[in-house]
C-alpha positions in Angstrom: -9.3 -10.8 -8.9 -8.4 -7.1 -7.8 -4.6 -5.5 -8.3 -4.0 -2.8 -6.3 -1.8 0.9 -6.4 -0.2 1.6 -3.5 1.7 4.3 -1.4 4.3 3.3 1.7 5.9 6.0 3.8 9.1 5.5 6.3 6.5 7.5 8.9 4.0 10.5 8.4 5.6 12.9 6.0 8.6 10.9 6.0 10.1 8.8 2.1 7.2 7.9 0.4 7.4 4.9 -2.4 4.3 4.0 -5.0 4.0 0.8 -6.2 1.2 -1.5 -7.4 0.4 -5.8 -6.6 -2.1 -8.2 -6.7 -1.3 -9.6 -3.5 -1.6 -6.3 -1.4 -0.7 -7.6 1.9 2.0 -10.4 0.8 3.4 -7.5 -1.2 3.4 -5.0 1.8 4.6 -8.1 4.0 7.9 -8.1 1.9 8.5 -4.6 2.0 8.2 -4.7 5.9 10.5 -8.0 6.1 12.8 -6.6 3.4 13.0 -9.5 1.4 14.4 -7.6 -1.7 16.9 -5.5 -1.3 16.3 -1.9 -2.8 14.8 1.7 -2.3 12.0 0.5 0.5 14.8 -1.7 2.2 17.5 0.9 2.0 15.4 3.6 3.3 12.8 2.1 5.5 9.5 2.5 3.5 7.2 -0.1 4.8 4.2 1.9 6.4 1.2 1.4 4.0 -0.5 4.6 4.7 -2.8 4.3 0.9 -3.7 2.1 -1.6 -7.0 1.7 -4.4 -8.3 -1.6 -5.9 -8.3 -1.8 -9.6 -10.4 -4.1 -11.9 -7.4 -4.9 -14.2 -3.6 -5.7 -13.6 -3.2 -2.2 -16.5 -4.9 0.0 -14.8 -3.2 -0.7 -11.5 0.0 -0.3 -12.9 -1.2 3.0 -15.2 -2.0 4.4 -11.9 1.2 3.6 -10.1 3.0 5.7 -13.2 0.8 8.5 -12.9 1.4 8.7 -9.6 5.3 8.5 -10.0 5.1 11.7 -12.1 3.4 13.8 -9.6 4.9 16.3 -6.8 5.2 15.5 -3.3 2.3 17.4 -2.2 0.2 15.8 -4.5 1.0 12.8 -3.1 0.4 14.1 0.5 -3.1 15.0 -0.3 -3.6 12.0 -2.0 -2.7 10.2 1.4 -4.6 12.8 3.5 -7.8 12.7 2.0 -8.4 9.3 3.5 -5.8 9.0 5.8 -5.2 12.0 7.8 -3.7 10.3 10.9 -1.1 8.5 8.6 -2.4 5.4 10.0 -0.5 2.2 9.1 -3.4 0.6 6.9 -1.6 -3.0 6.2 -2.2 -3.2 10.3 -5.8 -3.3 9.5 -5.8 -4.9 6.7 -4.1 -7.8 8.2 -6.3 -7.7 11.7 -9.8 -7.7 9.6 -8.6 -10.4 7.7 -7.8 -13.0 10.9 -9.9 -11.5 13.7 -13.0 -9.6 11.9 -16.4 -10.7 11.6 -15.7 -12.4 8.3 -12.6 -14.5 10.0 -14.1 -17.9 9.6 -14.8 -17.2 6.0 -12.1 -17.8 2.8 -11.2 -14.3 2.0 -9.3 -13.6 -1.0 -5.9 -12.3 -0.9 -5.8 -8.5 -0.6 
C-alpha cells in the first residue's frame, strides 16, 4: 500500500495547502467536492499541482510536517521542479486511471 504527501493550490501561485493520504484521489476528490468544511473549502484549494508516494503511512506524514515548516518559495520550487505549467495532476491521475492503457485492469487506489 502507498500513502502519499501532497500539495493543492487555489490556481498557479495562488493558497497553497500540504497534506498527506492513502487514498490520493478520494482524498483530492473531497477537497474538490468540499466535503469537510475547513481551510481548502474556505479558500478554494483543490488543484493538486504535487504529490510523492511513500512506503509507510510515517513517512508520508513526516514529510507533510516538513513541508508545513518551510517558506513559500520553497514550496514553489518544490512544485516547479516537476510541474512547471501548474498543471492540475488529480485530472490525470483520474483520466489514466478509467481511460489508459491499464483501464481494464484492477488498479489500486492512488
Amino acid at each position: 500500500m502507498a500513502f502519499f504527501t501532497y500539495l493543492l493550490a487555489s490556481a498557479p501561485y495562488g493558497t497553497l495547502y500540504c497534506g498527506h493520504t492513502d487514498t490520493l484521489t478520494v482524498r483530492v476528490s473531497q477537497h474538490r467536492e468540499k466535503v469537510f468544511s475547513g481551510f481548502t473549502a474556505k479558500y478554494g484549494v483543490s488543484r493538486l499541482v504535487w504529490y510523492e508516494a511513500h512506503g509507510e503511512r510515517g513517512e508520508a506524514f513526516r514529510r507533510e510536517r516538513q513541508i508545513k515548516k518551510w517558506n513559500r518559495a520553497w514550496k514553489v520550487r518544490l512544485i516547479e521542479a516537476e510541474n512547471p505549467t501548474w498543471v492540475d495532476l488529480y485530472e490525470e491521475l483520474v483520466g489514466w486511471a478509467s481511460e489508459g492503457p491499464l483501464s481494464g485492469l484492477s488498479l489500486p487506489e492512488l
